[in-house]
GUFI-909977 format. One line per 10 residues: number of its first residue (from 1); their letters; for each residue y, x, z of N, C-alpha, C. Coordinates in steps of 0.1 Angstrom, whole numbers, plus 5000, padded with zeros to 4 digits. Atoms other than C-alpha are relative to their C-alpha. Example, Ala and Ser with C-alpha at 12.3 -4.5 7.8 and 13.67 -1.06 7.14 Angstrom:
<atoms>
1) AS) 4988/5009/5000/4955/5123/5078/5012/5009/5000; 4989/4991/5000/4989/5137/5071/5011/4992/5008
</atoms>
This chain:
<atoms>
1) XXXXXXXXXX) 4999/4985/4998/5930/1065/6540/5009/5002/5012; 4999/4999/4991/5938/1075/6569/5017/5009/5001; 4993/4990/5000/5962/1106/6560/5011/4993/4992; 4988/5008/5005/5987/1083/6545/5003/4987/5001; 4991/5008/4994/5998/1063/6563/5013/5001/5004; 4986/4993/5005/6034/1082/6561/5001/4993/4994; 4992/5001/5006/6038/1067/6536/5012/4982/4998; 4994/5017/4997/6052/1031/6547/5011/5008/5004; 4987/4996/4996/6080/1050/6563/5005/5006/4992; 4993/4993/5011/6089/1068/6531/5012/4984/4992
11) XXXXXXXXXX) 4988/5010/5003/6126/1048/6519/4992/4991/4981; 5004/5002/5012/6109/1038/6485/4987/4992/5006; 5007/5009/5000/6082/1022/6497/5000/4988/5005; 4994/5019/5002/6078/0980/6491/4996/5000/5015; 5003/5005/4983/6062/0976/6530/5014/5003/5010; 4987/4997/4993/6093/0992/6541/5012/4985/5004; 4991/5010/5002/6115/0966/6559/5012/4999/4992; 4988/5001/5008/6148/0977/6547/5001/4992/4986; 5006/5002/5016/6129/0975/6509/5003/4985/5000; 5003/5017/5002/6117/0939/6518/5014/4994/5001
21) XXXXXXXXXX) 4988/5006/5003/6153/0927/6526/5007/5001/4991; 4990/5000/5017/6169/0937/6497/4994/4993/4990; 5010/5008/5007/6142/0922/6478/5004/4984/5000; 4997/5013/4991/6146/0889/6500/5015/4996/4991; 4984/5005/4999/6184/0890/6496/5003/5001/4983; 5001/5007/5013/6178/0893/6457/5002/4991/4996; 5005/5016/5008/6158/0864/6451/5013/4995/5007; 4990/5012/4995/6183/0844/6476/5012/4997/4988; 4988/5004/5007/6212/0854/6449/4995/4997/4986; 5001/5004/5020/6192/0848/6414/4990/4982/5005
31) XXXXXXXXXX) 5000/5014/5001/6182/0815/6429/5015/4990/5004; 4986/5005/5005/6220/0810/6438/5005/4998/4990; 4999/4997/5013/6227/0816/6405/4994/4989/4992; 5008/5012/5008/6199/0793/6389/5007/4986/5003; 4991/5012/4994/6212/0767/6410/5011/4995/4996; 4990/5004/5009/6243/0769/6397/5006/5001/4989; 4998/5002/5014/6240/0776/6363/4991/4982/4997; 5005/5016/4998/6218/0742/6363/5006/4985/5006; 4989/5005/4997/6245/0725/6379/5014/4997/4989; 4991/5001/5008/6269/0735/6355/4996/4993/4980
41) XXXXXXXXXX) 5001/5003/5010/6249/0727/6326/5000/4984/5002; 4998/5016/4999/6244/0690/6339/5013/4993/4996; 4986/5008/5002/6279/0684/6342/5006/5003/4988; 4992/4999/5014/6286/0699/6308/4992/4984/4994; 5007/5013/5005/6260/0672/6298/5001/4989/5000; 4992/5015/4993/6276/0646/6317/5015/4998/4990; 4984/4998/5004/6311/0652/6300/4996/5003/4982; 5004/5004/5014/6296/0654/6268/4996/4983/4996; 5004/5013/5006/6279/0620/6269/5011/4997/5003; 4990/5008/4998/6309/0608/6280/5014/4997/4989
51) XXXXXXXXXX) 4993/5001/5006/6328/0618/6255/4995/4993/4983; 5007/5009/5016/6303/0603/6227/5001/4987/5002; 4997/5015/4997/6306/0570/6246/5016/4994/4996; 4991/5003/5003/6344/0573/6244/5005/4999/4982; 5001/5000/5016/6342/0582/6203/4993/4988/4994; 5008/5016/5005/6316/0549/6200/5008/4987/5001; 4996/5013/4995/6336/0528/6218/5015/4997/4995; 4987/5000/5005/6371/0540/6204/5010/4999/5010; 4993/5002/4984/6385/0542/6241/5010/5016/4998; 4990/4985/4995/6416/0569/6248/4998/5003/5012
61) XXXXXXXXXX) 4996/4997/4986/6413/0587/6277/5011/5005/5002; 4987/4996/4993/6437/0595/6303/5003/5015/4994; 4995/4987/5008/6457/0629/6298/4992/5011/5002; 5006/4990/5000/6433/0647/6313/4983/4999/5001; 5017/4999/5002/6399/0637/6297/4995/5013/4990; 5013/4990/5004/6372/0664/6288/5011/5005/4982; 4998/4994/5014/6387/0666/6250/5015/5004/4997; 4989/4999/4997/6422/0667/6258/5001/5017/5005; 4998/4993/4996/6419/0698/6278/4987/5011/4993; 5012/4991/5004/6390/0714/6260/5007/5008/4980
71) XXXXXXXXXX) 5000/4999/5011/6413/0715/6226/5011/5014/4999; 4997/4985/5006/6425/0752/6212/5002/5004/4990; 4998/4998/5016/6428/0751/6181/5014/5005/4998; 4988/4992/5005/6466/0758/6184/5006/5008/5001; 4998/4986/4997/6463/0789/6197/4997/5005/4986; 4999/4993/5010/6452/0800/6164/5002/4998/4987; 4992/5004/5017/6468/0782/6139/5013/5007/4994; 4988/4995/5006/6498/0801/6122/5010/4995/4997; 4986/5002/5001/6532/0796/6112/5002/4988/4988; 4998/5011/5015/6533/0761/6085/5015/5007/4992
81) XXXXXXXXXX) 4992/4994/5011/6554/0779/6058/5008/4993/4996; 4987/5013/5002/6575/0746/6044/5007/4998/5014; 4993/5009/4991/6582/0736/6078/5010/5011/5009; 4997/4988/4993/6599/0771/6091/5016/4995/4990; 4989/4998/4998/6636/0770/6091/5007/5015/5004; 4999/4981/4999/6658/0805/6086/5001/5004/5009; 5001/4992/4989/6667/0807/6121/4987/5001/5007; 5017/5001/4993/6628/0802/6134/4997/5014/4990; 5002/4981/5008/6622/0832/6106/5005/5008/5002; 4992/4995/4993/6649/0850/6123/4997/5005/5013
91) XXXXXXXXXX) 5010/4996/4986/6633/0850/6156/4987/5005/4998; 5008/4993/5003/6602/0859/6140/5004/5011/4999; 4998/4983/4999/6612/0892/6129/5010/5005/5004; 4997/4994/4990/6633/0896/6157/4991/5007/5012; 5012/5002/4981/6602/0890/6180/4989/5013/4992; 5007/4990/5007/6586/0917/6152/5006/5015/5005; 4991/4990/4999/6610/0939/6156/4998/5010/5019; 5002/4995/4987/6607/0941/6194/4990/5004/5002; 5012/4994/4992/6572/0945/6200/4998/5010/4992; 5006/4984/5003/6570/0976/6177/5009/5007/5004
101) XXXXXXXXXX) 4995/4990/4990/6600/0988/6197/4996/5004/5013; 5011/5002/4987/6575/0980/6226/4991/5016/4996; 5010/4991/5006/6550/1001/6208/5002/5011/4993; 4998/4988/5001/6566/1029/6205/5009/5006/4990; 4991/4995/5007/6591/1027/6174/5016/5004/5002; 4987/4998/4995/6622/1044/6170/5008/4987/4996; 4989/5014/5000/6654/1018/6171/5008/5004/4991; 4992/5000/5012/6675/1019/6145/5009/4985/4997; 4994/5009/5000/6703/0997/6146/5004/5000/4988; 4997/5003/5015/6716/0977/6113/5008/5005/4994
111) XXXXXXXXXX) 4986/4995/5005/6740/0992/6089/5002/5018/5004; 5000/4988/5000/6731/1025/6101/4987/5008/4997; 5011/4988/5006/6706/1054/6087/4995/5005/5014; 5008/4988/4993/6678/1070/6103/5002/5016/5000; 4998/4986/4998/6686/1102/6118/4989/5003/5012; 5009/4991/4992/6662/1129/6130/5002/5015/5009; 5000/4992/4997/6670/1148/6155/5016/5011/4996; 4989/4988/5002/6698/1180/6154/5002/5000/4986; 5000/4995/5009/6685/1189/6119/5005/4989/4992; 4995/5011/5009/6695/1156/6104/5015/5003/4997
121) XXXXXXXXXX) 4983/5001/4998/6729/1158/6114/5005/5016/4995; 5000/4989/5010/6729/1196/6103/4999/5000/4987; 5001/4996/5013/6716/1191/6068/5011/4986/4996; 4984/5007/5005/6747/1164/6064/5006/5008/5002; 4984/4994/4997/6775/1188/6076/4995/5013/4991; 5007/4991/5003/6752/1213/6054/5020/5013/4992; 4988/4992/4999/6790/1222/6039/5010/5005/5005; 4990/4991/4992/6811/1230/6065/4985/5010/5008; 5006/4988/4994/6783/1250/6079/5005/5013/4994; 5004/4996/5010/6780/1272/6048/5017/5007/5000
131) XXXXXXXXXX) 4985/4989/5003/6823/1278/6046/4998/5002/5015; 5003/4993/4985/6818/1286/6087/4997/5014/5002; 5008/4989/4996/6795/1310/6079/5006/5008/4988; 4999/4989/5008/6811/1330/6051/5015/5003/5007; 4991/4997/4987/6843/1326/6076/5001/5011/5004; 5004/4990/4989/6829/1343/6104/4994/5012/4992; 5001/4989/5010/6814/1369/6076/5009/5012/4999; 4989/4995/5009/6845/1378/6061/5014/5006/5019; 4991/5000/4992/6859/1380/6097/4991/5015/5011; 5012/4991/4993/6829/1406/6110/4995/5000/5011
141) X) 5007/5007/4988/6814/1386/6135/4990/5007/4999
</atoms>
């Protein structure tokens, strides 16, 4: 058709150079990609057999073979309860203590009471207020 032929120069359309390079420059990065996800699976594969050969054979590796640095487990093991000493429980909920003063609680040092504000300290002195005010009363403030 003759009368649209416009439309190769409309930004949307695929004949459009621009279009085609971006297209181009795509594929170039999801075959970068392939590439090196296939890469990385090899060498996991590699570092696996390797480490079934060292389990068959009963061989230690150096400090820094595959299993050595792949192990995590003690990130999420907890506190062994017989083996905790009072000052290590001490530091624990000292190290408690801080981070919810981190997070926003009030501080309250030991041996002394939470107090709130003016009114706290007002409803203790609640009796000298109370003779103050019949005082100043009797005095015609």
């Amino acid at each position: 058709m003759p009368g649209l032929s416009f439309l190769s120069k409309k930004s949307w359309h695929t004949s459009n150079i621009s279009n085609q390079e971006k297209v181009w420059i795509a594929e170039q990065k999801a075959a970068a990609e392939e590439a090196k996800l296939k890469e990385l699976t090899q060498q996991i594969k590699l570092e696996r057999e390797q480490e079934e050969l060292q389990k068959i054979t009963g061989q230690k590796g150096s400090s820094s073979s595959a299993a050595g640095d792949r192990g995590v487990d003690w990130m999420y093991e907890g506190h062994k309860k017989g083996d905790e000493d009072e000052e290590q429980r001490k530091k624990v909920q000292e190290d408690a203590q801080n981070e919810a003063y981190l997070l926003g609680k009030e501080y309250v040092p030991e041996g002394q009471e939470k107090r709130v504000g003016d009114f706290a300290v007002a409803a203790s002195m609640t009796g000298a207020l109370e003779k103050a005010s019949t005082v100043g009363a009797s005095i015609g403030v």
